[in-house]
N, C-alpha and C positions, 0 to 999 in steps of 0.2 A: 171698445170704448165708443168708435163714433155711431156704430149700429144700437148700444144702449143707450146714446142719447137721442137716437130717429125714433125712437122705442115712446120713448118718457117723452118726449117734445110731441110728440102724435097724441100719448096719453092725454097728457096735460091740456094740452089744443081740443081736446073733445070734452073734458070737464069745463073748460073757462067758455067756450061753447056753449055748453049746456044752462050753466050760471048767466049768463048773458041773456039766452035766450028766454030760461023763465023768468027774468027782469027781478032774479033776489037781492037781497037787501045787503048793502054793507058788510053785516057779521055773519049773514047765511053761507053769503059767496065766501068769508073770510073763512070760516070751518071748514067748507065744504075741501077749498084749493090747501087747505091746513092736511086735510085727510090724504088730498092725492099727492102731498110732498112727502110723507108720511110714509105714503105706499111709494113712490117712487126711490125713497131710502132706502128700499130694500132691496135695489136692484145692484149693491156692490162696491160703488161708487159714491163717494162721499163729495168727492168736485161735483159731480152730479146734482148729488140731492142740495148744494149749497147754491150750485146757480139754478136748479129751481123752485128756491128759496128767493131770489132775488125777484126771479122775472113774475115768482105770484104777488110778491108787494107791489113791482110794476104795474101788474094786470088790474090790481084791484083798488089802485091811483087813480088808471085811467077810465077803467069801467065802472066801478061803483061807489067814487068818493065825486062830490062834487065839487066843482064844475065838472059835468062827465065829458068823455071824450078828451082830457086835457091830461097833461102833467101836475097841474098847478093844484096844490094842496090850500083849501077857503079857509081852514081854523085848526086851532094849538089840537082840539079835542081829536082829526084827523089823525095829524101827524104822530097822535101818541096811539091812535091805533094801530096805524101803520107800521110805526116802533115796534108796539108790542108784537102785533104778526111775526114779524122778521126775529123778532129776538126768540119766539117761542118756536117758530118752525127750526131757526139753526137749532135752537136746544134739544128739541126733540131729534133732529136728524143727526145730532154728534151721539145724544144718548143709544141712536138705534146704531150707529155703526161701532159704541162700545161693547154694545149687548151681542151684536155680532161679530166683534174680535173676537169676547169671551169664548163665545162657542168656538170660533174657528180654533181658537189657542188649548181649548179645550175637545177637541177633535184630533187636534195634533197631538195633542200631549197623552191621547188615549191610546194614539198609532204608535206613538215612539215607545210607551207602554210597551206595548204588544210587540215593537221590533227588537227592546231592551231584554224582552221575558225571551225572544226565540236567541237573540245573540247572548245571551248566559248561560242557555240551555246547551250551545252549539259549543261556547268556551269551557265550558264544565266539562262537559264529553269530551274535547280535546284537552282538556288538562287529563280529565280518568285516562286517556289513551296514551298518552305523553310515556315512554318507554323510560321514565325516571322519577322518581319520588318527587312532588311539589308541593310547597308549602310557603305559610306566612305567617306574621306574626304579628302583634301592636306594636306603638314604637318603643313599649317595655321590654318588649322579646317574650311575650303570654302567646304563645301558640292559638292562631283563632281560623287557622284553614288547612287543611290537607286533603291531597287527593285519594279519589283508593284507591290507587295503587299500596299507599301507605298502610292504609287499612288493613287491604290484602295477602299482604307481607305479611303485619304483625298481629291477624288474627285482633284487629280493637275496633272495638266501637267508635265514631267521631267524639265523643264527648270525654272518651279517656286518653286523649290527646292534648283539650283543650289545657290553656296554661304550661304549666310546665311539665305535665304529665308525660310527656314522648320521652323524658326521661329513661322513664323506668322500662325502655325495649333496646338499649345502651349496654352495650358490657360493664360488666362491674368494674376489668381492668382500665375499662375506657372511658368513662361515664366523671368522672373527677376530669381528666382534661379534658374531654369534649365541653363539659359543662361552664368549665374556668375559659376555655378561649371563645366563648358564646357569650358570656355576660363581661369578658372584655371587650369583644366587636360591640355591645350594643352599650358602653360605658362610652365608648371613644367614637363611635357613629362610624367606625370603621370596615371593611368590608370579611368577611368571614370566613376560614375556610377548615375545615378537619378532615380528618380519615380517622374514623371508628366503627367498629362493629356492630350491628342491631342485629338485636337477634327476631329470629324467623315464627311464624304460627308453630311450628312445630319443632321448637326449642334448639334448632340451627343459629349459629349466630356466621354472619356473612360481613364482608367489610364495605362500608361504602364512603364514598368522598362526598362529605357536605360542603355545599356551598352557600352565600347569601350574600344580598346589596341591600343597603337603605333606598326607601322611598322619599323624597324631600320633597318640600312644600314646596311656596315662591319665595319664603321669607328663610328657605335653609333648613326647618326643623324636620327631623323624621318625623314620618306619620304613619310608617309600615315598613314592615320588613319582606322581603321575596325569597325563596331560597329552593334548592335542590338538593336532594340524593340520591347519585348515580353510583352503579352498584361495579365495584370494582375487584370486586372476591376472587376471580379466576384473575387477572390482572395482577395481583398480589402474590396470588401462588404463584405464578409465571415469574413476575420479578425476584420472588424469594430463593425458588429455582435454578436460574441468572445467577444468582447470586452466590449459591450455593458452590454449584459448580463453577464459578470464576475463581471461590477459595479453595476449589480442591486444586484447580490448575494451578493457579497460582503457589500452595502449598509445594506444589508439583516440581515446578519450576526454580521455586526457590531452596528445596532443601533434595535435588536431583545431584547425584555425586557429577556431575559436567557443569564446565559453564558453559553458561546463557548470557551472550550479552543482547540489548537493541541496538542496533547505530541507525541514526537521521545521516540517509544520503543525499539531501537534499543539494548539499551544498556542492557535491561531487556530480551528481547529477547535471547541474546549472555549469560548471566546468566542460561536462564531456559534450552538451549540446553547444556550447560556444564552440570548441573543436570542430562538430558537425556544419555549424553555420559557418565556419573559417573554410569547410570544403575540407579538412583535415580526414583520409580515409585509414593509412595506416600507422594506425598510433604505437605499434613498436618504434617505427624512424622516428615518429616524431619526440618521442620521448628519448632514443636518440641522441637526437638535435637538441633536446631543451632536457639537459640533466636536474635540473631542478624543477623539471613539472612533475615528476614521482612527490617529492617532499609535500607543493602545494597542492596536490592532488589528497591526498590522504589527510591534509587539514582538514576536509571535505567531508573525514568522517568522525559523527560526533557519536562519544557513548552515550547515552541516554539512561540507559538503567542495567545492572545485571546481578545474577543472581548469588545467593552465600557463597558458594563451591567459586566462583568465578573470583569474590571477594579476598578468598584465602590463595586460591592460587597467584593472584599479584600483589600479596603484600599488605591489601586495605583497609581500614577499620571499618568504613560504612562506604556508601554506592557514591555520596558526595563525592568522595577521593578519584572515583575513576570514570566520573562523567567530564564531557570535554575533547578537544581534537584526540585523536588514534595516531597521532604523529609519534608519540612518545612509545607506544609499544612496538614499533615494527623500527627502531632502530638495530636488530639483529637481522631484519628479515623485510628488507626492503624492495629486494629480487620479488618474494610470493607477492607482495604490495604491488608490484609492476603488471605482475599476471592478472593477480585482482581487479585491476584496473580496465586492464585488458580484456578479460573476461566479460566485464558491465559493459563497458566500450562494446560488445559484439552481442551484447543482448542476451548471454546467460542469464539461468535463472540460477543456477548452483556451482559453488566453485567448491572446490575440496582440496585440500593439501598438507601434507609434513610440513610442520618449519619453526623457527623460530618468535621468540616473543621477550619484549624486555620488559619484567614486571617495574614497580612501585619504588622497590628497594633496591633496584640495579641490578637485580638477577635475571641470567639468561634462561629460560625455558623453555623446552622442546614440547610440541601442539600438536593434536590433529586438527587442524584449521577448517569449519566445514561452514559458506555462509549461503542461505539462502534467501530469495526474495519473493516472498509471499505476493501473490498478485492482487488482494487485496489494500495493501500497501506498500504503494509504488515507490514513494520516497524512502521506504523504510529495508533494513539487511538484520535478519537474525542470523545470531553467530553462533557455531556452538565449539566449546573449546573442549579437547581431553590431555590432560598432563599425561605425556608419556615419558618426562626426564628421565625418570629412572630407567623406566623400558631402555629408553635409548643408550644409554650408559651401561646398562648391562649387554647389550646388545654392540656398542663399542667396543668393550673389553673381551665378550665372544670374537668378534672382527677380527684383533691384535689378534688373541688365543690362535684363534683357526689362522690367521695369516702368519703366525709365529709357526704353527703345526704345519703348512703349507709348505715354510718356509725348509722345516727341517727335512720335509715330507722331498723337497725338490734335490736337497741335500745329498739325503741318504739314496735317491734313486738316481740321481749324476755318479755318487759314488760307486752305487751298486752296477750304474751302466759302463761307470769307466773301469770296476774290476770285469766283469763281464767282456768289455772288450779286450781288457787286456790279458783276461786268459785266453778269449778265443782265438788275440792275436799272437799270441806267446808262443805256439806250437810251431805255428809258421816260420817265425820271425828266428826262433831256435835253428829249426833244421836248415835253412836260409844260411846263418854264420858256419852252421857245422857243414854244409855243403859247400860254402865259400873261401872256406880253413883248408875242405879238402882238395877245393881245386889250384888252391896255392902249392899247395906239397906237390902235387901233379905236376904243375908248373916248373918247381924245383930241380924234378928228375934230369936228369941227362942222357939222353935226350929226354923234353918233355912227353907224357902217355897225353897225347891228344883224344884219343878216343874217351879216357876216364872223365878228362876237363868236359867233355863235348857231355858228357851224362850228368854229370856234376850241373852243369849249368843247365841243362834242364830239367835240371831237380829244383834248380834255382827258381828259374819261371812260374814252375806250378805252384812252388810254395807263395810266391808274391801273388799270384793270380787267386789264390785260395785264403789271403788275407784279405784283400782287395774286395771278396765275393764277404765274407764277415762282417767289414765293414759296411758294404751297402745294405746286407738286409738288415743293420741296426738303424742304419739312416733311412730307409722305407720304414719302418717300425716306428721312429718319432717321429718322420713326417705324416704318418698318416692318411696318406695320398688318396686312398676311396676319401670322396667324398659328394654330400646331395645337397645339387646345384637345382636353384627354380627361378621366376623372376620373380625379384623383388623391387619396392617401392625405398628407393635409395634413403629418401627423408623419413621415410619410416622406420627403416631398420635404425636409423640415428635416435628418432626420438624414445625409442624402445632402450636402445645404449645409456640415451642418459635418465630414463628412471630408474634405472637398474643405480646408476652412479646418486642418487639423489640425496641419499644418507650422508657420501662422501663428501657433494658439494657442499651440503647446508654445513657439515662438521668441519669445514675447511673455508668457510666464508667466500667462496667463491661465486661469482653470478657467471649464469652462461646465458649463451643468446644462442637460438639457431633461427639461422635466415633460410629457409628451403627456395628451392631453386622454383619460377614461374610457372611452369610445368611441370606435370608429374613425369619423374624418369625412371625407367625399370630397366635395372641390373638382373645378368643371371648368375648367382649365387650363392654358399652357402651362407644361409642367415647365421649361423652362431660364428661362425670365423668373419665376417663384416664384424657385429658386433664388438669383437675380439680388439679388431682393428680401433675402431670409436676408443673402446674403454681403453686401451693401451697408450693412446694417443690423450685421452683429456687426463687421465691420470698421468702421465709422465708433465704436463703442462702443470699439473694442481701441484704436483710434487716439486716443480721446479719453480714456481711462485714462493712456494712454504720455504724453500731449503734460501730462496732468495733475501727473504723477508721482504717481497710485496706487498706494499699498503691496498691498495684496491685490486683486488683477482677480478680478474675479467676473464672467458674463454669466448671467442664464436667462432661457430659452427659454423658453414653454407655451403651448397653444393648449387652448382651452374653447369650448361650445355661447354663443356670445352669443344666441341664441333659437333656436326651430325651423329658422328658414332661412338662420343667418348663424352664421361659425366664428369666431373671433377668435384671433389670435396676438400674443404681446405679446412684445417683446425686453428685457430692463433691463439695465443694469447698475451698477457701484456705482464709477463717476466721477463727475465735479464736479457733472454737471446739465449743465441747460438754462438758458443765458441770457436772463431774462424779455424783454430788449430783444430779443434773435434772433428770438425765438419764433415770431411772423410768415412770419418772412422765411426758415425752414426750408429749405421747399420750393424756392424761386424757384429759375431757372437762374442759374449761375456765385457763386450768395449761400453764401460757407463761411468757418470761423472756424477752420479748421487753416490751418498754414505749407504753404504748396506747393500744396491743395487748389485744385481747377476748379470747387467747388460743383454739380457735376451728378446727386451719386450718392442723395442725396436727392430730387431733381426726377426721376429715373426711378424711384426707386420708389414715386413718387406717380404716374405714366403708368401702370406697370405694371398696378399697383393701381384705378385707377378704371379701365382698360381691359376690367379682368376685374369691374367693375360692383361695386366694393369700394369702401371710403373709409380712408383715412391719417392717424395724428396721433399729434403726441410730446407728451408730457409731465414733470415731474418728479415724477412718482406712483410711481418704484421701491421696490420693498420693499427693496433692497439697498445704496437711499441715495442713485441717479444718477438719469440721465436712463430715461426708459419710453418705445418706440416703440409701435403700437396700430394692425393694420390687421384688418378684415373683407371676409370673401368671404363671395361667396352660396354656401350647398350645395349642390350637383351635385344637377340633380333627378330624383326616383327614392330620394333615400338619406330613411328614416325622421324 
């Protein structure tokens, strides 16, 4: 700015100059500085060409109006020149800087031309490239753009698209809704969306999801529509697929002869880590000590869904019926509930078991109980249930049969052993009195035959000695005395004892506990005679509850160090007791205070036991209120 007015002030200063010099007249000088205002207007600047617009009416005041050399204007005729000047030089320098906006405006408008024509060329291409169908419409919804991609697909020309023609590349089955939810978006100025199929140049038809928004004004009205078709055909098969196979599973699931239940353990979950956060580690004591945390535990678990088979076997019309806490089925089977618990407590993923279950209608039912927990959901336990009632019932009534056949089995072979001995002893025992008759007669004589008595009576000897010899190798014969001794893991051979018992517990409502002892202890052995011991010992406990009428059967089990070289296993339970008159008499063969008992099962597992260099004895010292069984073995030696 200030170098174009050193520019035009120099100019100017050499015209008014020049005019001066050749001494022109009034209107010569007045044209001439008219011309260089004129030309100075074209320098940009309009402040410019206005102030020298001024300073020529100035110059031409003081130089060539008279009085010269002065400001002072002589007459009206002047001053109306001098008006005119000024009025004619601004006129013309406003008109030259209109003439010159034009163009500049028209410069610019030529450029933005040419930037408008390359950015639609640039947006055209990027819509053709656009990896999805695009389009628009009036704001009647007349089809007036698409890209080719569109084209390309359906084999069309642009012009059989325009309007409503994009129609007719719509499936027949699809083309009535596609059409009805399009001319409702554009009734309601609402936003658009469908999945139909067009079909392809090559008579493919493919599905794709339409979409579209209105364009609004400033005043609200539509004035365009925008819209997309992104092609979703493999997307479809995959979901239908999904689909497919979800109803064959499901099919699966629901008409599988087992049940299927889901349970939400969410709430059992939220329990067992309070436990954790309490520092609580072994939750047998502790449940224990809080006999009502089984019950609130198992609120914990809710059914959620299960399937027909699962329906029919508790009784139910529909799944409504047996969604809800799991408290009410495991009232037969509260013990497997504790294990259960036990189990998630230590991070299983799989629990498995025989047990009971109490349906809908109040009926008991014998399960195979199998629950797992899928790792993709953590809160969540499938169950799967097998009715084996009847199995098991027939499988009872085998039980009796063979225990009745056992029974008769034990019968006939006492008998057969007590003929057995009694003929083997009868020879003896004969010639004995007929040897002992005749050392009386001997005796009689007078004088007595000494010598006869003296052979007599060692006829006597040999026969008692050859009794005596009869009797023992019948008694090595029952006892059985080989036998194969190894080390064993004392808690193990128990917990081996009571699966074997597991049928008997669950059919006798009994719950057992075993508390294994801190460290592992190893006994030397025969496994099946230990065994022997266990089952003898909870069976006479289970049988002594039953014959009692005990309301809650309790057995536990636990073995502890009785000192460095002896284990101790103790069995209790929480029956009547031990009758102080019995007490004695425990052990003894055929001594027993149940109905139907042979009194033997006690007497072997006192053989067993002092076999294996151990000692035997009951008492009524149970913590659980009953009788306490109490045997030790030696350690296996070698063990610390």
């Amino acid at each position: 700015m200030a170098a174009l007015a050193l520019i035009g002030g120099a100019v100017f200063a050499g015209i008014l100059f020049g005019c001066v010099a050749l001494d022109l007249s009034f209107v010569t000088a007045a044209f001439v500085l008219l011309i260089a205002v004129m030309l100075l207007s074209l320098l940009e600047s309009f402040v410019l060409a206005v102030c020298f617009s001024v300073v020529a009416v100035g110059c031409l005041d003081f130089f060539f109006v008279e009085p010269r050399g002065t400001f002072i204007v002589g007459n009206d005729h002047d001053i109306a020149a001098l008006a005119a000047f000024l009025a004619t030089s601004l006129t013309v320098t406003t008109l030259i800087g209109r003439v010159r906006g034009l163009g500049e405006a028209r410069r610019r408008q030529a450029g933005l031309l040419d930037r408008t024509a390359g950015s639609e060329a640039r947006l055209r291409a990027a819509i053709d490239t656009v990896p999805a169908i695009v389009w628009s419409t009036q704001a009647d919804g007349g089809n007036d753009f698409q890209n080719q991609r569109l084209l390309s697909y359906a084999g069309y020309a642009a012009e059989q698209a325009v309007g409503m023609g994009w129609l007719a590349m719509i499936h027949p089955d699809d083309v009535q809704r596609h059409a009805a939810a399009w001319q409702d978006a554009v009734a309601n100025g609402t936003s658009f969306e469908c999945e139909s199929r067009l079909r392809r140049f090559d008579g493919e038809y493919r599905w794709f999801l339409a979409r579209a928004e209105p364009l609004r004004d400033e005043r609200g009205t539509i004035v365009k529509w925008y819209g997309t078709n992104i092609d979703i055909h493999d997307r479809r098969l995959a979901e239908q697929a999904l689909r497919d196979s979800e109803q064959r599973y499901r099919d699966v699931v629901r008409y599988m002869p087992i049940g299927l239940v889901q349970v939400d353990v969410s709430g059992l979950l939220k329990i067992v880590q309070g436990l954790r956060d309490e520092g609580v580690e072994d939750l047998g004591a502790y449940m224990d000590a809080h006999p009502d945390f089984i019950r609130r535990a198992t609120d914990g678990f809710i059914v959620e869904a299960a399937n027909d088979h699962t329906l029919r076997m508790f009784g139910a019309r529909d799944v409504s019926e047996m969604t809800g806490p799991a408290t009410r089925y495991w009232g037969a089977s509260f013990d497997t509930a504790r294990r259960l618990i036990e189990g998630r407590f230590r991070g299983e993923e799989v629990f498995y078991e025989e047990t009971k279950l109490t349906t809908l209608d109040g009926r008991v039912i014998d399960v195979v109980f199998a629950a797992a927990r899928p790792s993709a959901l953590a809160d969540k336990s499938l169950v799967g249930l097998i009715d084996i009632t009847e199995r098991v019932r027939a499988q009872d009534m085998l039980n009796r049969v063979q225990a009745d056949f056992a029974h008769a089995a034990r019968v006939a072979m006492l008998g057969e052993l007590t003929a057995s001995i009694a003929h083997e002893v009868n020879q003896p025992l004969a010639a004995i009195v007929a040897n002992a008759g005749a050392g009386l007669r001997w005796l009689d004589r007078d004088p007595p035959d000494l010598a006869e008595l003296r052979e007599v009576t060692e006829s006597i000897v040999a026969d008692a000695r050859r009794a005596a010899d009869i009797i023992g190798r019948v008694r090595a014969m029952a006892a059985r005395q080989a036998t194969e001794r190894a080390p064993l893991l004392l808690d193990e051979v128990i917990r081996e004892a009571l699966l074997f018992l597991q049928r008997e517990i669950q059919m006798r409502g009994v719950t057992v506990a075993h508390r294994a002892a801190a460290a592992a202890v190893m006994v030397r052995a025969d496994r099946t005679q230990l065994q022997q011991v266990i089952v003898n010992l909870a069976v006479n406990a289970m049988q002594a509850m039953m014959q009692a009428g005990t309301g809650e059967r309790r057995i536990v089990i636990g073995t502890t160090l009785a000192s460095t070289d002896a284990v101790l296993c103790t069995v209790e339970d929480s029956g009547p007791g031990i009758d102080p008159a019995d007490a004695d008499r425990l052990f003894d063969s055929f001594f027993t205070t149940r109905e139907g008992g042979m009194g033997m099962g006690l007497r072997i597992c006192r053989s067993i036991v002092e076999a294996h260099g151990g000692t035997i004895t009951a008492d009524n010292g149970s913590s659980e209120g009953g009788a306490r069984f109490s045997f030790t073995l030696p350690v296996a030696p070698g063990m610390p």
